[in-house]
C-alpha positions as CSV (number, residue, x, y, z in Angstrom):
1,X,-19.8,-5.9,9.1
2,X,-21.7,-9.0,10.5
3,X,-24.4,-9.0,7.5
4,X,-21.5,-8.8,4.6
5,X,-19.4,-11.2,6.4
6,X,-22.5,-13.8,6.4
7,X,-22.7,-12.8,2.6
8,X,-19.0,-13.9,1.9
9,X,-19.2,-17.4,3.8
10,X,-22.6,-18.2,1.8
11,X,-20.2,-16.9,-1.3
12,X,-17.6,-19.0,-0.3
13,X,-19.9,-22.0,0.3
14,X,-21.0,-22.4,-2.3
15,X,-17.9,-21.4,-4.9
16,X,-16.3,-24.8,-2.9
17,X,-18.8,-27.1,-3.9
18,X,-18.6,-25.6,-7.2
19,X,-14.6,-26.0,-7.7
20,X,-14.7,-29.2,-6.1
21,X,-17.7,-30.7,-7.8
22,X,-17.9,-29.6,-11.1
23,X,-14.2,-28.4,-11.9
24,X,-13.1,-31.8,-10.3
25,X,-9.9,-29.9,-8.6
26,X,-7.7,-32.3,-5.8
27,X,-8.5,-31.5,-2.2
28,X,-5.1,-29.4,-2.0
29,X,-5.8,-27.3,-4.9
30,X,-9.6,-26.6,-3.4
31,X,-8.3,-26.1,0.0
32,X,-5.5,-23.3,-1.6
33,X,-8.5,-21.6,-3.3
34,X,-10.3,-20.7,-0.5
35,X,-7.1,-19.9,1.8
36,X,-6.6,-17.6,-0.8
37,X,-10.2,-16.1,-0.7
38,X,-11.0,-15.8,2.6
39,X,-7.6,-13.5,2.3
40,X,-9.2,-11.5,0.1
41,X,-12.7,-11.4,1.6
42,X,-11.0,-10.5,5.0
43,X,-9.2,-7.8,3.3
44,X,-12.2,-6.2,1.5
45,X,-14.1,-6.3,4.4
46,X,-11.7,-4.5,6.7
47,X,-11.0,-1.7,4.2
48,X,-14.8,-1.2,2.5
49,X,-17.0,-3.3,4.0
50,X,-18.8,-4.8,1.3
51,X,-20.4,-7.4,-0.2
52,X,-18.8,-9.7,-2.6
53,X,-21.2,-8.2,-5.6
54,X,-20.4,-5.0,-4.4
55,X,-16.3,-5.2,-4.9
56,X,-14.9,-2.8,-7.5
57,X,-12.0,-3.4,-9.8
58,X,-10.2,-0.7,-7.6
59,X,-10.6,-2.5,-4.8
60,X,-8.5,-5.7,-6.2
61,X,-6.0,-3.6,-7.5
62,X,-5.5,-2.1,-4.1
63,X,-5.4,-6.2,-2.9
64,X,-3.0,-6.7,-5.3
65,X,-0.8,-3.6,-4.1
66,X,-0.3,-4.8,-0.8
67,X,0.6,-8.1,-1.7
68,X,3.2,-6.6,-3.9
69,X,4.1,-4.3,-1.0
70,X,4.6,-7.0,1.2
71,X,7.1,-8.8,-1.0
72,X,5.1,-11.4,-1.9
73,X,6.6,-13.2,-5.6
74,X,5.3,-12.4,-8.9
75,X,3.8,-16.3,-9.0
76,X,1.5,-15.9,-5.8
77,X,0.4,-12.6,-7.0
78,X,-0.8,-14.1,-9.8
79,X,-2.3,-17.1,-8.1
80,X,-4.2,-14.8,-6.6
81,X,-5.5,-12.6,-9.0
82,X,-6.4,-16.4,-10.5
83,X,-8.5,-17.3,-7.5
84,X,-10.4,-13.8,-7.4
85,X,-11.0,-14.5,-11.2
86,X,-12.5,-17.7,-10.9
87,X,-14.7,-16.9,-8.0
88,X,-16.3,-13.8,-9.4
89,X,-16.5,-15.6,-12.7
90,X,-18.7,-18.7,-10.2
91,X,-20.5,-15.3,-9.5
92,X,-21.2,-14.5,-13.1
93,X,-22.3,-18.0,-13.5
94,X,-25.0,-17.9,-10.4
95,X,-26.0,-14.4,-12.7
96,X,-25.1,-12.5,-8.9
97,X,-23.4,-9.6,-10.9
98,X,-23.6,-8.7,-14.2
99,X,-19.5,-8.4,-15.0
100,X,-16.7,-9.3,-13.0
101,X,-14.0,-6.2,-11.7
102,X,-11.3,-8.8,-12.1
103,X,-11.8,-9.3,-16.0
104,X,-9.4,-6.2,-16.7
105,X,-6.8,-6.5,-14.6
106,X,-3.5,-7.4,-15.6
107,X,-1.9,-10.3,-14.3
108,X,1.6,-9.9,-13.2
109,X,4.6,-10.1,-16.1
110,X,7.5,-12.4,-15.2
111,X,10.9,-12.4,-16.0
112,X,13.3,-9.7,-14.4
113,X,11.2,-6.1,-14.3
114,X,12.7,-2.5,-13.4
115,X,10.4,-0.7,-11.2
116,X,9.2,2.0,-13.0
117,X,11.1,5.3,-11.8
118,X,9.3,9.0,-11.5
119,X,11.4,12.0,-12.1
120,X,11.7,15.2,-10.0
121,X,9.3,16.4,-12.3
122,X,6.8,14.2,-11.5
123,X,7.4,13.7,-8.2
124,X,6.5,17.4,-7.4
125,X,3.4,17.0,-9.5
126,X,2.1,14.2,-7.3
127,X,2.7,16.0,-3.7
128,X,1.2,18.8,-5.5
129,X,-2.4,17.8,-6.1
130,X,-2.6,17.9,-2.6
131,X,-4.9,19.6,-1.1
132,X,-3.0,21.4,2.1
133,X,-5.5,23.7,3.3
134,X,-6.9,20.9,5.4
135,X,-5.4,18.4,8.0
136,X,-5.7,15.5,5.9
137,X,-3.7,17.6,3.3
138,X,-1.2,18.5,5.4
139,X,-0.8,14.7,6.4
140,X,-0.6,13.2,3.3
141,X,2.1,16.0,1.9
142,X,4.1,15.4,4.5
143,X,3.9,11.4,4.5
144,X,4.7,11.6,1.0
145,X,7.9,14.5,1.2
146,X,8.8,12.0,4.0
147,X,8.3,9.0,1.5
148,X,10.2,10.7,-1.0
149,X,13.2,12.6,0.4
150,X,14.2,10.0,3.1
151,X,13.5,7.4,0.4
152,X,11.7,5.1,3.4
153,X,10.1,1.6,2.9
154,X,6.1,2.3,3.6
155,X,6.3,0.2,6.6
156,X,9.1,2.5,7.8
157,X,6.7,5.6,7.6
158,X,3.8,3.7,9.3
159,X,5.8,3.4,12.5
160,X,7.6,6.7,12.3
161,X,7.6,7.7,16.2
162,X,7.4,11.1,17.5
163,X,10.9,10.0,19.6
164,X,12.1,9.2,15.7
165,X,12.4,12.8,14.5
166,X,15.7,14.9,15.5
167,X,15.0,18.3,13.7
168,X,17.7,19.9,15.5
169,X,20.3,17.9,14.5
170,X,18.7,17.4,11.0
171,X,17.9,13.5,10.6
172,X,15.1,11.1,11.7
173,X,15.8,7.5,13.1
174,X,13.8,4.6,11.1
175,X,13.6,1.2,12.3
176,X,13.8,-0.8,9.7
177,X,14.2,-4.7,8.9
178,X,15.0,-6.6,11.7
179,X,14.5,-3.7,14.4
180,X,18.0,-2.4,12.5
181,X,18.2,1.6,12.9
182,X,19.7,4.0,10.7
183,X,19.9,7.7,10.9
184,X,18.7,9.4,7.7
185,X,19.3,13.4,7.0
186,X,16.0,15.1,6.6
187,X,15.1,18.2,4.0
188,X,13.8,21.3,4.8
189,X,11.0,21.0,3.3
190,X,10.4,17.6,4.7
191,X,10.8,19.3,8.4
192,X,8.6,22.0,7.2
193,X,5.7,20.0,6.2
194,X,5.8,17.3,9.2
195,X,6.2,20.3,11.2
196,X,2.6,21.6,9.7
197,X,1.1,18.7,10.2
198,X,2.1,17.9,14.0
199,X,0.1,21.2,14.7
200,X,-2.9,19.3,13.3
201,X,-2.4,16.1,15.0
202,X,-1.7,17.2,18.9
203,X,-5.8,18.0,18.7
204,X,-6.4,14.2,18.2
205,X,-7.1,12.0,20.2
206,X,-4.4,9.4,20.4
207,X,-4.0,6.6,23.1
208,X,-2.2,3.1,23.8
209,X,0.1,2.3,21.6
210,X,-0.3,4.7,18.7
211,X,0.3,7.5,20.6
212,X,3.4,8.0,19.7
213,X,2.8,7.4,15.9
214,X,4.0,10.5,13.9
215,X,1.1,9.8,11.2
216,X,-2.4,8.6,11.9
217,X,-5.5,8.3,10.5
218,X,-8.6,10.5,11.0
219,X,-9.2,8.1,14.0
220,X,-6.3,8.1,15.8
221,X,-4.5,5.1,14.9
222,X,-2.1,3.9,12.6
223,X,-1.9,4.3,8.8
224,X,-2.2,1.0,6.9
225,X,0.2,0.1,4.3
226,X,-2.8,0.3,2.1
227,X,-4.0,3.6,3.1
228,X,-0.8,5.0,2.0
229,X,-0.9,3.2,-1.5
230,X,-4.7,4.4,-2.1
231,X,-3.5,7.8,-1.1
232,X,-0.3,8.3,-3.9
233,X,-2.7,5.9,-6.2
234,X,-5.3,8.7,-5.8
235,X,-2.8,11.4,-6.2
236,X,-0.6,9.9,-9.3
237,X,-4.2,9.6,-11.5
238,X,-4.8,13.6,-10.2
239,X,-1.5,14.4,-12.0
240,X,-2.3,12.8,-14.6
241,X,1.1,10.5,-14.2
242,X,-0.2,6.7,-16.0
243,X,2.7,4.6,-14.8
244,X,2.6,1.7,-12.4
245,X,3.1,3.7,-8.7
246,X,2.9,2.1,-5.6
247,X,4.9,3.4,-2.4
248,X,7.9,1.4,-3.5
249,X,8.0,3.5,-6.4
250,X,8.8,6.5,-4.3
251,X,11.6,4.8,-2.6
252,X,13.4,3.5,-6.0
253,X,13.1,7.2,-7.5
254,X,14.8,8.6,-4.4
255,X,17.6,6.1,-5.0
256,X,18.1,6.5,-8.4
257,X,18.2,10.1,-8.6
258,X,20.8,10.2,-5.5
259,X,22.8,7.8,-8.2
260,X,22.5,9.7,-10.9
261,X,23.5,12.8,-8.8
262,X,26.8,11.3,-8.3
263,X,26.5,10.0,-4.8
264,X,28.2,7.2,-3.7
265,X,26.7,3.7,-4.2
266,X,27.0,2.4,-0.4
267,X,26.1,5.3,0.9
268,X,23.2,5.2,-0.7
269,X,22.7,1.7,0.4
270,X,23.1,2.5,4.2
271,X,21.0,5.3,3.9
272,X,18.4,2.8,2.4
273,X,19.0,0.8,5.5
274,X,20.3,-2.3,3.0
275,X,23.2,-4.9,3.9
276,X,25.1,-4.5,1.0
């Protein structure tokens, strides 16, 4: 990681004296572009591990989905996706790469947007490209049924805890926002699969504090928030499905098909672990 990081500081060097130089921005405006870089720059090296002329358009998109994830508004998503724009444009400019990957991506729209929603249907597609006959299968189908049926924030699922999950009565626990707990009724098939995929995870090797994590990665340790997003990204273009899908999406299906199925509106909102 040592040689790539060197590679983004001489990036990062030189895109400052070029914003600050020849685009003439204010001190304040430079300083925010490269906050706003190293950002990026720390998350691409943690999850790939590349170069800056090696990042795909993939790759921001994925950036760009934890942001969103993470609540951040529509206006700093956008700033960012600006910042990444310029920068690999300096690149293009210094004739390091050939194209930018942030020339095609869409910046987000403003104004008030409904979350696109996923029917049954679709839902049953997704978990369905899944390939269960191995352990990381059997992970990810759970994580998702999980996802899905308890209609959990992906944080939520991250921290699931072995201690959470209360088969015999039928629920799981989930800490949610502000350490709050709420008890939330668990399907079958939900049971089932997290069942199939505890089998597979008491032969790994998990210590300290993830030990008691009910999903982890092929490691040992904790999912990322961005793991899980690359892992229903993946699995929504396998089905085929071309709508804007991020873990979120999951969770706002859930909720509207429990509306539309007639159940009441706070319970739903309890069971969604919301104030009101």
């Amino acid at each position: 990681m040592a040689e790539n990081t060197k590679k983004w500081e001489d990036a990062g060097r030189r895109y400052r004296t070029h914003i600050k130089l020849e685009k003439r921005l204010s001190d304040n405006t430079v300083e925010s572009y490269m906050r706003d870089l190293r950002q990026f720059a720390h998350f691409i090296l943690r999850q790939w591990d590349v170069a800056p002329h090696k990042v795909e358009r993939e790759m921001i998109q994925c950036y760009l989905g934890l942001l969103y994830e993470r609540g951040r508004e529509k206006t700093s998503q956008a700033r960012q996706l600006s910042g990444i724009r310029s920068f690999y444009n300096f690149l293009l400019l210094e004739e390091k790469i050939e194209t930018s990957p942030a020339e095609y991506i869409d910046a987000p729209k403003f104004g008030r947007h409904l979350p696109d929603i996923l029917t049954t249907a679709e839902i049953d597609r997704i978990i369905g490209t899944i390939d269960r006959s191995t352990p990381k299968g059997r992970r990810d189908s759970a994580m998702l049924e999980v996802l899905y049926s308890c209609g959990l924030r992906v944080s939520e699922l991250t921290s699931l805890r072995m201690s959470d999950l209360f088969f015999g009565e039928g629920y799981i626990r989930v800490i949610g926002k502000g350490d709050k707990q709420r008890l939330v009724p668990v399907s079958t098939t939900a049971r089932d699969r997290i069942q199939c995929w505890l089998d597979d995870r008491r032969t790994m090797d998990a210590t300290g504090r993830d030990n008691e994590i009910v999903f982890l990665n092929n490691r040992g340790g904790q999912l990322t928030r961005v793991m899980v997003f690359t892992i229903i990204r993946d699995a929504a273009h396998r089905a085929g499905i071309d709508k804007t899908i991020s873990p979120h999406t999951f969770r706002h299906s859930f909720a509207t098909h429990l509306l539309e199925g007639g159940a009441n509106l706070r319970a739903i909102q309890q069971m969604l672990g919301h104030e009101s």
